[in-house]
C-alpha positions in Angstrom: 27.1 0.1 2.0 24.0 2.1 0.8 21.1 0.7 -1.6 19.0 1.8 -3.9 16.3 0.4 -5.7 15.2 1.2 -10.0 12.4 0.5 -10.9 10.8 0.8 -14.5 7.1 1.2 -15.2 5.5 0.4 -18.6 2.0 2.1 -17.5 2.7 4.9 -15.3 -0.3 6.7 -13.4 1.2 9.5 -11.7 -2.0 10.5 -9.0 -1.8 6.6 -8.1 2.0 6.8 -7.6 2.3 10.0 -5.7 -1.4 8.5 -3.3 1.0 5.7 -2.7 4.2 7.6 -0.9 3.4 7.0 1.8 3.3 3.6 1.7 6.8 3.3 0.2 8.4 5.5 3.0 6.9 2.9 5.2 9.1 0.0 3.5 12.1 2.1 4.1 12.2 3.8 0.5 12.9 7.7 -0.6 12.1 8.4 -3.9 15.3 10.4 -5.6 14.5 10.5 -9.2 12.0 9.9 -11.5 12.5 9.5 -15.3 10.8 9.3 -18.2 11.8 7.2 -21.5 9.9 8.0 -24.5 5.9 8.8 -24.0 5.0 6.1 -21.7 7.3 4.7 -19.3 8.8 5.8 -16.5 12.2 4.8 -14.3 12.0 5.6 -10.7 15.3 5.5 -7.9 14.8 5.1 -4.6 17.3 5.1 -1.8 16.2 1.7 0.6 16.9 2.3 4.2 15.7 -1.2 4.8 16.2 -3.7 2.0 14.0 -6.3 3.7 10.9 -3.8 3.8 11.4 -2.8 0.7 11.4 -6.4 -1.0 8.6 -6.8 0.7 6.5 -4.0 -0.5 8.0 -4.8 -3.9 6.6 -8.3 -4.0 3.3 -7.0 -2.4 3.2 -4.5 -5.5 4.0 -7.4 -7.8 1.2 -9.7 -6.3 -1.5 -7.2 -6.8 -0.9 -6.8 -10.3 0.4 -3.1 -10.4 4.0 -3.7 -9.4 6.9 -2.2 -11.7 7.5 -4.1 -15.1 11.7 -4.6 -14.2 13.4 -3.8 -10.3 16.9 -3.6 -9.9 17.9 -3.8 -6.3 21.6 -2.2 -6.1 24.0 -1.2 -4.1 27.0 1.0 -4.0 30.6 -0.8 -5.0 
């Protein structure tokens, strides 16, 4: 079973997003698309090679105050 992760962002700063990549490939996360939906926000997929990691850097994201607005964690049926 494989996972992915969808996150939404109301505010999207795009140098502060791609400075963090790093950071998310070390929580186990490959960024596959990245949307945008009307002027502002922004939907990103990442494929989760390790879902613990990446809940982790989700709630680390969340607890700093510039974590996605929604997260889906999913995985394939």
């Amino acid at each position: 079973m494989s996972h992915q992760l969808l996150l939404r962002f109301d505010s999207f700063d795009r140098s502060r997003f791609d400075a963090e990549a790093e950071t998310r490939a070390n929580a186990g996360l490959t960024l596959l698309q990245l949307w945008l939906e009307g002027s502002t926000a922004h939907w990103a997929l990442f494929s989760v090679n390790d879902v613990e990691k990446a809940q982790a850097w989700l709630g680390q994201e969340q607890s700093l105050g510039h974590g996605p607005s929604a997260s889906h964690m999913l995985s394939t049926a």
